[in-house]
C-alpha positions in Angstrom: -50.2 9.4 18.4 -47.2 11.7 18.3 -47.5 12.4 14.6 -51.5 12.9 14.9 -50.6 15.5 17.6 -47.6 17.3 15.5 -50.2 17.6 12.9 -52.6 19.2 15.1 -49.9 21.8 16.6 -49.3 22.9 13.1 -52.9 23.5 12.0 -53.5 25.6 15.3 -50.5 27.6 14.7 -49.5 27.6 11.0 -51.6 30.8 9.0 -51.9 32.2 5.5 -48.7 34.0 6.2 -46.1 31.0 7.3 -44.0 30.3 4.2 -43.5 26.8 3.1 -40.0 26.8 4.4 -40.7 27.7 8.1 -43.6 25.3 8.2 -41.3 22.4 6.7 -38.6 23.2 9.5 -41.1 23.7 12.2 -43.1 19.9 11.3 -39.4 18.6 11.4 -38.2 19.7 14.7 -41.3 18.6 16.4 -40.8 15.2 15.0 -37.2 14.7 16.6 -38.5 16.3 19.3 -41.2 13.3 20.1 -38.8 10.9 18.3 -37.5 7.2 20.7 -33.9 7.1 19.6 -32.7 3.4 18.9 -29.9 1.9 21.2 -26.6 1.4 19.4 -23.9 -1.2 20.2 -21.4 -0.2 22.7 -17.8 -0.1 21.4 -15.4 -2.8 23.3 -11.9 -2.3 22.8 -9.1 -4.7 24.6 -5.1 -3.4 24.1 -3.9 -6.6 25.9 -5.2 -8.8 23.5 -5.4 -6.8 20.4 -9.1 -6.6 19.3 -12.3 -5.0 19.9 -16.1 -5.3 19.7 -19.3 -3.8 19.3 -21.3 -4.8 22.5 -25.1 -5.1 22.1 -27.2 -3.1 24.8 -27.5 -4.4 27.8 -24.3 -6.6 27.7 -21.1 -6.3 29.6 -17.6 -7.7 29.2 -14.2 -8.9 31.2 -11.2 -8.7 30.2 -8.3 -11.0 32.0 -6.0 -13.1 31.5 -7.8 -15.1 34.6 -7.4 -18.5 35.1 -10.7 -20.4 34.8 -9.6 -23.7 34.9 -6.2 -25.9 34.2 -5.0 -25.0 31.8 -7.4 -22.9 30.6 -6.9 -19.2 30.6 -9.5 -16.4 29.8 -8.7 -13.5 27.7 -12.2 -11.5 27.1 -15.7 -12.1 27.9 -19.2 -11.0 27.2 -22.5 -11.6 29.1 -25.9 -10.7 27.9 -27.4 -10.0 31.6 -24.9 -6.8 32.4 -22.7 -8.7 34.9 -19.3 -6.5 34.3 -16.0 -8.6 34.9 -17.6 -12.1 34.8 -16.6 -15.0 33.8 -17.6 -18.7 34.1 -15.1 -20.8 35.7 -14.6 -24.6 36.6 -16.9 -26.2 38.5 -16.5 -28.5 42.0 -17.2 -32.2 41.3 -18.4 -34.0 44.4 -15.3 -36.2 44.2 -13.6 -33.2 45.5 -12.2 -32.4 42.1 -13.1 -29.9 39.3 -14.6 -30.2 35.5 -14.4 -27.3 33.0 -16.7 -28.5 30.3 -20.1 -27.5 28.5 -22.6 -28.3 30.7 -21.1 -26.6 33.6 -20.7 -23.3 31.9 -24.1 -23.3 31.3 -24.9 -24.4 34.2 -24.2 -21.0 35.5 -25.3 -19.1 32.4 -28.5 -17.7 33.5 -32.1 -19.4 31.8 -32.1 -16.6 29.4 -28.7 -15.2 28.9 -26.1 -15.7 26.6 -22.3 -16.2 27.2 -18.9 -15.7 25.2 -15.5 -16.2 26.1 -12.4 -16.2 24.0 -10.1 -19.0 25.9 -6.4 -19.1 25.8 -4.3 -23.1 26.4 -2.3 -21.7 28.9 0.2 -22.4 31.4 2.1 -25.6 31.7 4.8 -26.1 28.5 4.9 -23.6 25.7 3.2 -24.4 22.7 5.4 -26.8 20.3 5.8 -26.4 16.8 4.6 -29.9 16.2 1.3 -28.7 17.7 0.9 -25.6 16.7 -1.3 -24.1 13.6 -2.8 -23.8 11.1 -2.5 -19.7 11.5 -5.7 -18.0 11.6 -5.0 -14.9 9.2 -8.3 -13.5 9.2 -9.3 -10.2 11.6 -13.1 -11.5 11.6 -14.5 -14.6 12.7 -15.7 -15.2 9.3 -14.7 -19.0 9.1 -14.7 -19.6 12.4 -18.6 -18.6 13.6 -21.6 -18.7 10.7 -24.9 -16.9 11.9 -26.8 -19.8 13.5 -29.1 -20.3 16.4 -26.9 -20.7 19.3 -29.3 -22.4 21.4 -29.4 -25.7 19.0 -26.2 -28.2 19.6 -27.5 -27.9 23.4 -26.6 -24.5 23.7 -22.9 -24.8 23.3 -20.3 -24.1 20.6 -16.6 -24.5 21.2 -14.4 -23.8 18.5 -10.4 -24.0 18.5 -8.4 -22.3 16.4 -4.4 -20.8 16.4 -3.6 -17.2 16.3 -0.2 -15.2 16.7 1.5 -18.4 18.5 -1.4 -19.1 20.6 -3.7 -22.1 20.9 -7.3 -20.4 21.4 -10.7 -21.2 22.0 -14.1 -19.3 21.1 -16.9 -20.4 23.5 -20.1 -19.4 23.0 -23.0 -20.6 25.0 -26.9 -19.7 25.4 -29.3 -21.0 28.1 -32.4 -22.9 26.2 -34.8 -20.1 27.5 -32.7 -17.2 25.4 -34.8 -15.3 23.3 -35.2 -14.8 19.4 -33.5 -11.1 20.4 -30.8 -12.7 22.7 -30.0 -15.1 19.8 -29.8 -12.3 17.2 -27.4 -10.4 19.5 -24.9 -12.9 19.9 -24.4 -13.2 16.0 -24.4 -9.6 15.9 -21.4 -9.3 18.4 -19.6 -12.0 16.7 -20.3 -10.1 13.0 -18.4 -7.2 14.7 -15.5 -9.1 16.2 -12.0 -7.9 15.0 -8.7 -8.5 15.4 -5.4 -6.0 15.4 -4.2 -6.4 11.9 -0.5 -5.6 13.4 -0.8 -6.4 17.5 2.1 -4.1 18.1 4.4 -5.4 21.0 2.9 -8.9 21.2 5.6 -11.4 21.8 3.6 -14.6 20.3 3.0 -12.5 16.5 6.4 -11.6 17.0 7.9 -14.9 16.7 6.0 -16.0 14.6 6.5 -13.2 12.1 10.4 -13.6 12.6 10.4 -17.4 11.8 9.5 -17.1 8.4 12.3 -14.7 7.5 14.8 -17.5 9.3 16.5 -19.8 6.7 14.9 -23.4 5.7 18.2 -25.1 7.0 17.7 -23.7 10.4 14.3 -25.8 11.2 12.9 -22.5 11.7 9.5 -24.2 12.3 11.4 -26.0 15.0 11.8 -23.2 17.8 9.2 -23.0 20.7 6.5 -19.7 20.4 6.4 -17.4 23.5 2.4 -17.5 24.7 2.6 -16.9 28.1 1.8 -13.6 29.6 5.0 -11.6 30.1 6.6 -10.4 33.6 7.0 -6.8 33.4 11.1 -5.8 32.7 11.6 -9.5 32.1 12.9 -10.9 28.4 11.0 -14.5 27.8 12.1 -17.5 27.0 12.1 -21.2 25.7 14.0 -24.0 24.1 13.0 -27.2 22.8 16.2 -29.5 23.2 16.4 -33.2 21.4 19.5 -35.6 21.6 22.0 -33.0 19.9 19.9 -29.9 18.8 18.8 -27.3 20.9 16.5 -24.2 19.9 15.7 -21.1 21.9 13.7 -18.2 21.4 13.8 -14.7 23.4 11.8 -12.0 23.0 12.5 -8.5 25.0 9.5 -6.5 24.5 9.6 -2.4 24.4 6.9 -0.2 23.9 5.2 -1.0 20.4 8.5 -3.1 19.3 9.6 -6.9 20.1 13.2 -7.8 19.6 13.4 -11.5 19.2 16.5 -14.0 19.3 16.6 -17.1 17.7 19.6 -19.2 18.9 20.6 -22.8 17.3 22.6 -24.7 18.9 24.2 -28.7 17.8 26.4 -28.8 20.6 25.0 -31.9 21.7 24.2 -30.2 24.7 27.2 -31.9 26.7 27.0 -28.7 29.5 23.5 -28.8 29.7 23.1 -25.0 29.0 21.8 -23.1 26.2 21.8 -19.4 26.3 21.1 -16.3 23.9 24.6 -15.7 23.5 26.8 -18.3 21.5 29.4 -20.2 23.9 31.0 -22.1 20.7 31.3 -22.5 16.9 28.5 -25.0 16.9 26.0 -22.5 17.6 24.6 -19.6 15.4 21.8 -16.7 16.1 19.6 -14.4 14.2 18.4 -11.4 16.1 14.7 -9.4 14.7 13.0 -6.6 15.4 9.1 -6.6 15.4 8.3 -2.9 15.0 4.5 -1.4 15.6 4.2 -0.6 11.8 4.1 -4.5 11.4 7.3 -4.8 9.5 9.7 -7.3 11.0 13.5 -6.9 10.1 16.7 -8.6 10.8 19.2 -6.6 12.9 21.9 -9.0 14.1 23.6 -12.2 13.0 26.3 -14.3 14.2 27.5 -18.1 15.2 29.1 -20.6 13.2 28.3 -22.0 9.8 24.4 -24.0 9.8 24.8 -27.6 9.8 23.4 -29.6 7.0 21.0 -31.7 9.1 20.0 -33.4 12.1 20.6 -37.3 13.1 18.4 -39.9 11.7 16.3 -42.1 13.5 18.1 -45.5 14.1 16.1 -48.2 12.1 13.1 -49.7 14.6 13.8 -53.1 16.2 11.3 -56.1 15.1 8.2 -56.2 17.4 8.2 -58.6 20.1 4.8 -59.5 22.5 4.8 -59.8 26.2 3.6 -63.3 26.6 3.6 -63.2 30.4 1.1 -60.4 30.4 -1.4 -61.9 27.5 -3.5 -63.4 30.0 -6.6 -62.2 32.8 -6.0 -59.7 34.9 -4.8 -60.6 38.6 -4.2 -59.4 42.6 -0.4 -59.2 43.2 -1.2 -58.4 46.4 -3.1 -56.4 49.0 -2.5 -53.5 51.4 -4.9 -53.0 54.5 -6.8 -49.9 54.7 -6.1 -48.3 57.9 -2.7 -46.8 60.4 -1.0 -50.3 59.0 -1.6 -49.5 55.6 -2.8 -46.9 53.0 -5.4 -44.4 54.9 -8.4 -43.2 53.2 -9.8 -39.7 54.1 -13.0 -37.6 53.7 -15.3 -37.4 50.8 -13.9 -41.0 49.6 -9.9 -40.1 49.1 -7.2 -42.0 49.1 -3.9 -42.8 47.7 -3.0 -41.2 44.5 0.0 -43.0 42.5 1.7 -46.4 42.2 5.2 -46.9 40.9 7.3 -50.2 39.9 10.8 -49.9 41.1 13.9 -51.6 38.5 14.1 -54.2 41.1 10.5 -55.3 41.4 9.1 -53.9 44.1 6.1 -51.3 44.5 6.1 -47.6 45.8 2.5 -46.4 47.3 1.9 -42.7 47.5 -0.2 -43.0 50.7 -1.6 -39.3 50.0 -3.5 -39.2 53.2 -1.3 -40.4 55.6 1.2 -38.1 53.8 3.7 -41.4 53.4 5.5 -43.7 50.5 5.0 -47.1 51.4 7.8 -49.5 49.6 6.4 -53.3 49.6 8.3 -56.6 48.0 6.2 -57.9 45.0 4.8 -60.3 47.5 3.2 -57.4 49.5 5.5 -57.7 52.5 6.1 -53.9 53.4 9.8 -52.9 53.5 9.4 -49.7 54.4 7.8 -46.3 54.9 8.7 -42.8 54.6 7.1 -40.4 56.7 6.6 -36.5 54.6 5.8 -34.9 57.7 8.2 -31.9 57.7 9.0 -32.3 54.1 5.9 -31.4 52.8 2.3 -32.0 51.8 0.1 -33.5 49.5 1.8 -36.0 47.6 0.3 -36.4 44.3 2.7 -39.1 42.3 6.0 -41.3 43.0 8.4 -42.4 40.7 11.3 -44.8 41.4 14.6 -43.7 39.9 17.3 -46.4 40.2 17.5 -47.3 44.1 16.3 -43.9 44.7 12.1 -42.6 45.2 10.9 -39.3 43.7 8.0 -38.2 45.4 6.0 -34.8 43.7 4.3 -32.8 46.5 1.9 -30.1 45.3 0.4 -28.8 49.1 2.0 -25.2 50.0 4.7 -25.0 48.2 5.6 -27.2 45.3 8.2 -29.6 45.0 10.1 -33.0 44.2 12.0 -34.9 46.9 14.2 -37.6 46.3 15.3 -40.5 48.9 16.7 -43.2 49.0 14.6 -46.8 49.3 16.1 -46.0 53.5 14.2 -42.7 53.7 17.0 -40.6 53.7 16.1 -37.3 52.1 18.8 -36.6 49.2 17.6 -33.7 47.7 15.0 -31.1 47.3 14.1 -29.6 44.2 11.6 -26.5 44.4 9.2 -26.3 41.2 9.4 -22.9 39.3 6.0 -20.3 39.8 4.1 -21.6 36.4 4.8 -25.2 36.5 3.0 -25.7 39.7 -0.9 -27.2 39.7 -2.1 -23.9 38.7 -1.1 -25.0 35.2 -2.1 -28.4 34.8 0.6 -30.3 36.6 -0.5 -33.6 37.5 2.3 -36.2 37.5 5.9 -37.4 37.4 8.2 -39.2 34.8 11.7 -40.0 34.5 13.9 -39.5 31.3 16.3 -42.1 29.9 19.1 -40.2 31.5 17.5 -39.9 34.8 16.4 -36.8 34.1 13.2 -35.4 36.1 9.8 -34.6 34.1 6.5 -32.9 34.9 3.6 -34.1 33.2 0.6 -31.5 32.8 -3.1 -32.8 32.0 -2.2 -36.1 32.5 0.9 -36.1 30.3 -0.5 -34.0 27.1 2.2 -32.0 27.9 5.6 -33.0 29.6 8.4 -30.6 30.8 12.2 -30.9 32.2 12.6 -30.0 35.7 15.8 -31.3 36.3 18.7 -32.8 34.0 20.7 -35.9 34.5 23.7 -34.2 36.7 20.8 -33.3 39.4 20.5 -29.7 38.4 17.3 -27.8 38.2 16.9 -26.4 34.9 13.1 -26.3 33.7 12.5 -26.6 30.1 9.5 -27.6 27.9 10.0 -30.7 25.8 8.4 -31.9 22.8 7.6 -35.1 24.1 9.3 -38.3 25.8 12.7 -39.4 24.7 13.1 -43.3 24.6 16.3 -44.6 23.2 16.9 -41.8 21.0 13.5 -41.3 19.9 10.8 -38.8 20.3 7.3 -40.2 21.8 4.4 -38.0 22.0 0.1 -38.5 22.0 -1.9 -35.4 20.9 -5.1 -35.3 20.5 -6.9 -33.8 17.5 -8.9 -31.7 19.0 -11.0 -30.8 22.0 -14.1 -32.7 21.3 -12.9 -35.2 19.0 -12.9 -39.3 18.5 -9.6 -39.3 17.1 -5.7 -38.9 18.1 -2.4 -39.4 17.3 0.6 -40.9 19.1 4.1 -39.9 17.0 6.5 -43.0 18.0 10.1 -42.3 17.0 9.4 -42.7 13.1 5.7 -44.5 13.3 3.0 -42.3 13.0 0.3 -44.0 15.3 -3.7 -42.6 14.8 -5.9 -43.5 17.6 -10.0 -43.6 16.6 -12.8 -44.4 19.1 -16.6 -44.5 18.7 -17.6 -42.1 21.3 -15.5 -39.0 22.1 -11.8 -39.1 23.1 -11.3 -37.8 26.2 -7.5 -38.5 27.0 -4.8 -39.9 25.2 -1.0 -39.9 26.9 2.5 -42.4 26.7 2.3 -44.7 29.8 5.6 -46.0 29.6 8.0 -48.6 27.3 8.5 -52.2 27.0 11.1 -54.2 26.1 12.0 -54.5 22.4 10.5 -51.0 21.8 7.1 -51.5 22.7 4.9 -49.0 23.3 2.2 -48.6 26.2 -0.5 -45.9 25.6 -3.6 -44.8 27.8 -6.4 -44.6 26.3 -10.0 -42.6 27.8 -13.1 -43.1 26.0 -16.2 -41.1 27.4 -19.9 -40.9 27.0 -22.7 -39.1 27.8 -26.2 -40.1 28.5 -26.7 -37.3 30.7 -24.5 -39.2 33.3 -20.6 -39.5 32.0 -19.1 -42.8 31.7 -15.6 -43.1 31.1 -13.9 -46.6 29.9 -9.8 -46.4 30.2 -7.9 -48.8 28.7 -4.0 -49.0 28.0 -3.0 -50.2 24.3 0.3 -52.0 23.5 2.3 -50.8 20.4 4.7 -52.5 18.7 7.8 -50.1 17.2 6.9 -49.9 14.1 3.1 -48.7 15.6 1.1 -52.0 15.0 -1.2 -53.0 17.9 -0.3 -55.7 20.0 -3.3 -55.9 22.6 -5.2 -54.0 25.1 -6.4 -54.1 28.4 -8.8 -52.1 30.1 -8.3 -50.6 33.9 -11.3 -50.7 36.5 -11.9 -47.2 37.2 -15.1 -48.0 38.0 -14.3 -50.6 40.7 -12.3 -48.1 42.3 -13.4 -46.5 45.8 -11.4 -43.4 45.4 -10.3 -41.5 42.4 -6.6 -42.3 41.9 -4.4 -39.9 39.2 -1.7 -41.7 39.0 -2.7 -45.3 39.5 -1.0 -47.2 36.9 3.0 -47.8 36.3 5.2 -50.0 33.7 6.9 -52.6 35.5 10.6 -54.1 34.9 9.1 -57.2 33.6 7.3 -55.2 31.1 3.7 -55.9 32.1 1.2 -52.9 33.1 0.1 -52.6 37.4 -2.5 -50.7 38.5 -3.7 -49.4 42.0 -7.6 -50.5 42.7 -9.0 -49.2 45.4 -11.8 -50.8 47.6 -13.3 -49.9 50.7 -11.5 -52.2 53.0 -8.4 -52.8 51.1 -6.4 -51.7 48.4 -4.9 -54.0 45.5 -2.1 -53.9 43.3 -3.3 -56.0 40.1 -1.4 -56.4 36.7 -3.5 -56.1 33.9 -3.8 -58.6 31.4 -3.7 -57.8 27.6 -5.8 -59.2 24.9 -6.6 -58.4 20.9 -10.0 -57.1 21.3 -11.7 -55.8 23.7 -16.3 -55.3 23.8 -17.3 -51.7 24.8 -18.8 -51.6 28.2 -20.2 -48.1 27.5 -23.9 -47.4 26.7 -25.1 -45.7 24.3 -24.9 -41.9 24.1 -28.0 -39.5 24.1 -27.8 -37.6 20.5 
């Protein structure tokens, strides 16, 4: 129509007279004039986190860090229904508790939208080296996200990948209504996705950049990466301490320019301190500095002469089964449900932990009526510790020696310790990042009495306090047994396999359906190993089947058992303890009573889970 009418303008006007020129000019002005211009893709830039984007028409974005879920942090986001600053967090279970998964993200996507989010594993432990990598060098998304239909798979696409010390995440998700154009758009955004080839003044490319100019008989792959967002005027730092080595990193950032400190020390650790500064000849440092330009230079060196090596692993003891656990499982005893015994509360909750003491008896964290009930391995209750005016919410117990740990998470964060009498001996306040808001679920106990926090269920496990009593929080690789290092990692988000590293065994962990948890329970005599294992399904509804395996030291499987979770009235986190005797004791709730069963371990074990909807 417009072009018909041009045409018509220029007949009524144009005469004999009009050069060609004029005419041309003239046709081409009306053109424009009646012209629809086409919508271009809105630039996106983000400075925190070094990248940028071309945003589609229509779409908005967020940029955070905000915590959606433990421990899972967002960095940017992108919406295709022009909601600016959203993001799709976890999601309230009707157990009380939360899930941050794929089908409640799209749960809140809208029918026809589309949703992307670039997800940082935050909070909790710094990132090991062990776990850490392979580095993703490219700017683009090239290997990471192929043009595709983002509405097949279900509609959601996680993929994990490691960048500048950081363990990421790119979800993308679109609701099965999202149209052909929607669909085009997403790949369009990802296309333009890029990455700062130099992310001047980030501490986590930083390190990483100054490791590889460290020498090979430093372990340079061995010192922790800095992740976590910085405090303003504050330097950060981390070490990852074993039996006799130590290894810190600092990193004071300026503007465009991160100086970082690498400190070794082989001290054996005997004042429990590790600092940037060298206290002895058995320590040595390297000092970089991470300028803008991206070039990354050593400006300071100092400390004594490297050592050669590290200790060796002694050689593994010969496996040796627990006979008086290889049979069914069975009730040790019960406790009442009620003032006289563990109290249940609202929306079906109930105690949270069980403990085995070195002496036999059982500690009950009775999280409702905020107590620790200590009974006799007959049941006969011995005593009970009232929290009331200590604190709230007590989420796991943890016998060390005569003594009780108890980890209270409710307004304020902290581990008491008392003795088996109730008498409060000491009070140990839980550093701002360590709390629940970044994955802390649970207690341990190191082989020097040390005091550990377990995040997510023991995926990740950090020192709160050493063996002399004193707080000093630092992230550890893993459990130390006997001079070993014990760790379970899983391989990947949504995965069916894992690994458990046992001193020098290398133990892989395969199950049919998707492995949904994998974490050290606890030792046995002659260096056995006990390791929880979660299976899961989905057929819409989730079923999850737990079981613990038994590992001998060398990493051959000695038997399993499974644990009732679903016999259990109330959900219990830390329900299941290693005893002194060896055998595995778990809590099973019911509605009038509660029961403290051992579990009994044989060599195979049928799935009791259905089959999964493909």
């Amino acid at each position: 129509m417009c072009v018909r009418e041009t045409r018509q303008r220029m007949t009524n006007r144009t005469n004999p007279s009009l050069s060609p020129l004029v005419a041309v000019t003239l046709l081409l002005v009306l053109l424009a004039a009646c012209a629809t211009p086409t919508p271009e893709a809105a630039p996106f830039r983000s400075d925190r986190f070094n990248l940028e984007v071309a945003l589609p028409t229509g779409w908005q974005a967020a940029e955070g860090p905000a915590l959606l879920a433990r421990p899972f942090s967002g960095l940017v986001a992108f919406n295709s229904w022009g909601e600016a600053g959203y993001w799709a967090a976890e999601v309230k279970t009707q157990q009380g508790g939360s899930t941050y998964g794929p089908q409640g993200i799209l749960g809140q996507v809208p029918d026809g939208g589309a949703y992307i989010a670039l997800i940082h594993f935050a909070g909790g432990p710094l990132v090991s080296w062990e776990d850490y990598g392979p580095e993703y060098e490219r700017g683009d998304l090239g290997t990471l996200w192929q043009a595709h239909d983002c509405r097949e798979a279900g509609g959601a696409t996680w993929v994990d990948f490691s960048k500048w010390g950081r363990r990421l995440r790119l979800e993308v998700y679109c609701g099965a209504g999202a149209t052909d154009a929607t669909v085009a758009e997403v790949n369009e955004l990802l296309a333009s996705w890029r990455f700062d080839r130099v992310p001047a003044g980030d501490a986590g490319w930083a390190t990483l950049q100054a490791r590889e100019l460290l020498p090979d008989s430093a372990h340079p792959e061995k010192f922790p990466l800095l992740t976590n967002e910085p405090v303003e005027g504050e330097p950060m730092q981390s070490y990852a301490a074993g039996p006799v080595v130590a290894y810190l990193t600092r990193a004071d950032i300026q503007v465009g320019t991160v100086v970082v400190t690498f400190v070794l020390d082989w001290n054996g650790r005997e004042d429990g301190e590790i600092s940037a500064e060298c206290s002895s000849e058995r320590c040595h440092w390297w000092r970089f500095e991470a300028r803008s330009s991206g070039e990354v230079v050593l400006i300071e060196e100092g400390g004594g002469a490297l050592p050669l090596g590290e200790p060796v692993d002694a050689p593994a003891p010969t496996a040796v089964p627990i006979d008086a656990c290889v049979k069914e499982d069975g009730v040790v005893f019960t406790v009442p449900v009620g003032p006289n015994g563990v109290q249940y509360g609202a929306e079906q909750t109930g105690p949270m932990a069980l403990a085995v003491a070195p002496d036999g008896t059982f500690w009950i964290a009775d999280t409702q009526g905020n107590r620790l009930l200590h009974y006799d391995p007959h049941g006969v209750l011995l005593n009970q510790i009232d929290l009331n005016g200590h604190g709230i919410g007590v989420a796991d117990v943890e016998a060390i020696g005569s003594d009780v740990n108890a980890l209270m998470v409710g307004y304020g964060e902290k581990v008491l310790r008392f003795t088996a009498d109730g008498n409060l001996l000491a009070t140990y306040d839980i550093p701002e990042g360590l709390g629940p808001e970044s994955g802390l679920t649970g207690l341990a106990v190191g082989d020097q009495g040390e005091i550990l926090l377990e995040f997510m269920m023991g995926a990740e496990v950090a020192q709160l306090v050493d063996a002399r009593g004193v707080v000093e929080p630092a992230p550890l690789s893993g459990y130390t047994h006997e001079g070993k290092l014990y760790k379970a990692r899983q391989s990947g988000s949504w995965t069916s396999a894992g690994t458990i590293v046992a001193g020098s065994a290398r133990i892989e962990v395969t199950v049919p359906n998707l492995l949904a948890g994998l974490r050290i329970l606890g030792f046995a005599p002659a260096g056995n190993l006990y390791a929880v294992v979660d299976e899961m399904v989905s057929t819409p509804t989730v079923w999850v089947d737990q079981t613990v395996h038994l590992y001998g030291p060398a990493g051959e499987l000695l038997g399993m058992a499974r644990v009732p979770v679903a016999e259990r009235y109330t959900y219990v986190q830390n329900g299941l303890a290693v005893g002194p005797d060896g055998c595995v004791y778990a809590l099973l709730t019911r509605p009038d009573q509660v029961e403290v069963i051992r579990l009994g371990f044989s060599t195979e074990l049928e799935s009791i889970l259905p089959t999964p909807v493909r």
